[in-house]
N, C-alpha and C positions, 0 to 999 in steps of 0.2 A: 504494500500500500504506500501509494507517495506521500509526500511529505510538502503541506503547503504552509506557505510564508508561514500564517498564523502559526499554525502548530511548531513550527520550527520558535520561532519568538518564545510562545509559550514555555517549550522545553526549558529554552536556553536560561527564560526569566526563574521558572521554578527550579531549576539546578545551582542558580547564582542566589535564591535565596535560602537552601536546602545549606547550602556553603555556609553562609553567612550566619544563619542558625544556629551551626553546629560551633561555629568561632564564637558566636553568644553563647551559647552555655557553658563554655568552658574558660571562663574569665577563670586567668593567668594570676593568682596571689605569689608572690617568693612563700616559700616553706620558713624560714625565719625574719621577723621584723627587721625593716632594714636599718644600719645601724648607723650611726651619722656620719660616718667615713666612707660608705657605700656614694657616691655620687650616682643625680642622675641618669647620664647615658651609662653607666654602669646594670644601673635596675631593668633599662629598656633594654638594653643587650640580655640580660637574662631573661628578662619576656618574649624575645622573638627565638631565643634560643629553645623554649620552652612550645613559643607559636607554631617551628618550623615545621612537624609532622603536619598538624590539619593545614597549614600552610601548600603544605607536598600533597595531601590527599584533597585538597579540591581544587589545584592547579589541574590533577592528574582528571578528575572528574570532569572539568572543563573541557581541556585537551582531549579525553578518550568519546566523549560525547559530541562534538564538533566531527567528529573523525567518524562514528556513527551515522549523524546528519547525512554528511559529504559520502559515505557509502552507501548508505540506502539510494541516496538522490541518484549518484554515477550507475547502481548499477537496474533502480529504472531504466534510467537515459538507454543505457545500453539495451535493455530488453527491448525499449521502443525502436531503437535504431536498428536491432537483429528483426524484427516484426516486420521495419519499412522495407528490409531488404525482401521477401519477400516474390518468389518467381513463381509464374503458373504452372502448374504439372507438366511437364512434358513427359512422356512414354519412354521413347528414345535416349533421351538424353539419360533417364534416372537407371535404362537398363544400362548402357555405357559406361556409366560411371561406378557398376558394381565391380569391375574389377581394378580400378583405385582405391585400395579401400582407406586407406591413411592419406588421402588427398589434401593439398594444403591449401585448396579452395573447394570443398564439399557444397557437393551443390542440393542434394537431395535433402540439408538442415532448411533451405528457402525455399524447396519443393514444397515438403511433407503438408504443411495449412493447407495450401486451394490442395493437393490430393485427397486432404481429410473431408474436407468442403463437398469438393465436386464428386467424391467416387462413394459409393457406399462401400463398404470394404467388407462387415458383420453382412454375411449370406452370401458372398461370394463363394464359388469354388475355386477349388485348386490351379485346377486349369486357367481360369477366369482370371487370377492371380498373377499366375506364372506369366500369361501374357501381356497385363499390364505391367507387373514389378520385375519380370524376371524373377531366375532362383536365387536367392542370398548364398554367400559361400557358407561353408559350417562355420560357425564362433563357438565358443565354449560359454558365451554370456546367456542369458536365461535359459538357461536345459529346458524350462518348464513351457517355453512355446517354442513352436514348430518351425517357423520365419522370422529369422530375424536381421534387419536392415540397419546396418551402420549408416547414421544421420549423420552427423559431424562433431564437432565439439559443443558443447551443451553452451543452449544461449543464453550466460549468462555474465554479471561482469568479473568475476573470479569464476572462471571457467576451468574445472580443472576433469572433469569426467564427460563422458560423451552420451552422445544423445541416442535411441534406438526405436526404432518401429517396429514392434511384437506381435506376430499376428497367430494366435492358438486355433487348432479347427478341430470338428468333432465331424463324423461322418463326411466329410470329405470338401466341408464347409466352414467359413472364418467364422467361430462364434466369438473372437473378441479380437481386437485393435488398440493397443494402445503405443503410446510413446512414453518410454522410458529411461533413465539413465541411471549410467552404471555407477 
């Protein structure tokens, strides 16, 4: 879910008052009266000395929260920019490219939407199958269905697993379709 201006403010305002809270309740006394030799900037050096933990732990909450913001935000952006990319199905092209399968332009990640779209996939046959998708080579990734199609890298913005088209059949028919990643 994005993240709009408001909500961002919001955070930011209740994490800086969350801070601030926490440095109020922990008003800093010295452990012994100060003694008349103790000079001022001597006492306030022992109060920031004393301040510097929650000092570190909401500098740190600031910084790791901002850092939150700014990734949620980048890795929408990215979802929407892998979305716009976005190519019609073609036949041809997604059989061809079955044997690249480590491609370092996969095309079949900007296929699979309009093929979800356009093709009903659940009640196809096999046949029906084989001649729109072609065969997938064997993979060792989900044992548990029958076809399975290397998408591309998973559209995401820390991408680190890939994406896959699953298709299970019973009777010699798709009873399910999905897209999964490993």
């Amino acid at each position: 879910m994005p993240w709009s201006k408001e909500s961002e403010r919001r955070f930011l305002i209740h994490t800086t008052f969350a801070i601030l809270k926490i440095l109020s309740y922990n008003k800093i006394e010295p452990k012994h009266k100060r003694k008349d030799n103790m000079t001022p900037p001597d006492s306030k050096r022992l109060m920031l000395r004393r301040l510097e933990p929650l000092i570190f732990i909401g500098f740190n909450l600031l910084l790791f929260g901002s850092f939150a913001i700014v990734y949620i935000k980048a890795d929408n952006t990215l979802l929407k920019a892998c979305m716009a990319r976005r190519v019609p199905f073609n036949s041809n092209i997604w059989r061809a490219s079955l044997e690249s399968e480590t491609s370092a332009e996969p095309v079949r990640i900007d296929m699979v939407d309009d093929l979800l779209t356009r093709h009903k996939l659940t009640g196809a046959s096999r046949a029906e199958i084989e001649q729109l998708l072609g065969k997938p080579a064997k993979t060792s990734h989900f044992s548990e269905y029958e076809y399975v199609y290397w998408l591309g890298p998973e559209r995401r913005f820390m991408s680190i697993d890939s994406e896959w088209l699953c298709l299970k059949f019973s009777n010699n028919q798709v009873t399910e379709a999905r897209i999964l990643a490993d």
